[in-house]
N, C-alpha and C positions, 0 to 999 in steps of 0.2 A: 464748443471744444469739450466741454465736460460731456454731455453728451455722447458726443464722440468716444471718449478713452470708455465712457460705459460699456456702449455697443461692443466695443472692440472687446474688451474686459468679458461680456456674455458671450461673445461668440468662441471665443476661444476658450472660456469654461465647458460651452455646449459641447462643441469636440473633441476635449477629453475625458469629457463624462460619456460622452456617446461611444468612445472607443473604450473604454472600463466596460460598459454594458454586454460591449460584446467577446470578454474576455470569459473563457471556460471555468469554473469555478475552482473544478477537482483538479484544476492543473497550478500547481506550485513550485516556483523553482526552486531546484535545489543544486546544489553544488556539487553534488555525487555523480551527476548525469556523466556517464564515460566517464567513470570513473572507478576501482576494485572496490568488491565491497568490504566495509571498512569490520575491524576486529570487533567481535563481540564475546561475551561470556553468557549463557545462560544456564540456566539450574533447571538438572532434570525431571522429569514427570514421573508418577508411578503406574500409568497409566497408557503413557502413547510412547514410540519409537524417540527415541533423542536425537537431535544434531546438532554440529557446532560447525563453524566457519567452513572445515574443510570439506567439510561432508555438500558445498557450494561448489568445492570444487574439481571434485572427482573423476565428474568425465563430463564430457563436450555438451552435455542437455542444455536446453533454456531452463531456468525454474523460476519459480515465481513465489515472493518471502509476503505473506500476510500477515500484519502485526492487528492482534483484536482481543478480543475479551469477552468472557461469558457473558461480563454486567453490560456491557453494550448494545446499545438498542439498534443503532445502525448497523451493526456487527452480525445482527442477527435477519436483519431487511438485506443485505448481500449475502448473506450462507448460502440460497440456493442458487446465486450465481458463481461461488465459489465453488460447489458439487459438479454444476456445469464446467466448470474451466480445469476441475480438475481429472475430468475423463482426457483430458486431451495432454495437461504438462503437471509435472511433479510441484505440488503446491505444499511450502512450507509456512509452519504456523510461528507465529510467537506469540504468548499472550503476555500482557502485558499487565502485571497488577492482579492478579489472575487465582484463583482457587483452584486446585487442583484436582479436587471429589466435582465441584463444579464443574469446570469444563469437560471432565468426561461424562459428566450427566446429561449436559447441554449436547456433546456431539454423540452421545449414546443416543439420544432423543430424534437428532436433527439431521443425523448421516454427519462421516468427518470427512472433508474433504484433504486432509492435512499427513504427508507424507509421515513427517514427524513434527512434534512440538517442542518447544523450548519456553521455558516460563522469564520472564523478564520483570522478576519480583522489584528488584531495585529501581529500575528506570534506564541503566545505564545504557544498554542496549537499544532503547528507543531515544534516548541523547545521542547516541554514536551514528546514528541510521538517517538523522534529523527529523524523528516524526513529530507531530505538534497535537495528532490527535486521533482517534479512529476510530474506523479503522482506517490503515494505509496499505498500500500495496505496492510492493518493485518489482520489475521485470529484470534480471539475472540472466547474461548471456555465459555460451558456455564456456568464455574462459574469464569469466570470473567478475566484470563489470555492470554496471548496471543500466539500463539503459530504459528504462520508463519507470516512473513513479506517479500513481494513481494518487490522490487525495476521497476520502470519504465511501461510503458504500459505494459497489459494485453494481450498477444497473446493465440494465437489458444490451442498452446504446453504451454500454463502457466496455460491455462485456467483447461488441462486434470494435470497438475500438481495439483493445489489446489483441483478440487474435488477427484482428491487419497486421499490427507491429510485429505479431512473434510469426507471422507467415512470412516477412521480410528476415526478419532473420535465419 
């Protein structure tokens, strides 16, 4: 009987660790899915174009909100997938935590892919967004919702991911 309750006991650990294994990393749920994107503040740049909430909601485009940082190493292993993504939809930045001679030296250097920027010195804007780390990325339908949220750098295989979703929409 002991025995028994083991076996049983490993098999039914096996497959739910086997279905964890096969779960996508960069996908994190979040509670904003279908939902408007939530109020933010950020402080302007002296550097790049500015934008704030409304400027998300202007007209009918998809857009897509990249939260990153010059100091970020991942930040910087997606940049040329963000240059790609952004010939095709209007890609907005936030940095987060962010210098501001910096990242214009950084996207002076590295091509900016970023409509406008928004600095998010405080944090408060990446609390309100629910980001835990970055970079992150949201997908921005055009009235106003959000409708994909990426986790971590932007690869190759993420990249052919996000444009399926925004050719559906």
């Amino acid at each position: 009987m002991k025995y028994l309750f083991l076996g049983v006991f490993l098999l039914i650990f096996t497959f739910f660790f086997y279905l964890g294994l096969k779960k996508d990393p960069t996908v994190i749920p979040s509670n904003l899915i279908e939902k408007e994107i939530p109020d933010f503040n950020l402080e302007k740049t002296n550097f790049f174009p500015f934008f704030e909430r409304s400027n998300l909601l202007e007209n009918k485009d998809i857009k897509i909100i990249n939260f990153f940082a010059s100091w970020c190493p991942p930040c910087k292993v997606e940049h040329p997938n963000l240059i790609k993504l952004s010939k095709k939809f209007e890609i907005y930045g936030i940095a987060k935590k962010d210098n501001d001679i910096t990242i214009h030296k950084w996207l002076k250097k590295s091509g900016n892919p970023f409509v406008a920027i928004g600095l998010d010195n405080d944090g408060s804007a990446s609390i309100n967004w629910g980001v835990y780390g970055l970079p992150e990325t949201f997908v921005v339908s055009g009235d106003g919702k959000i409708i994909y949220k990426h986790v971590g750098p932007i690869t190759i295989n993420d990249l052919n991911k996000i444009n399926e979703i925004l050719k559906i929409q």
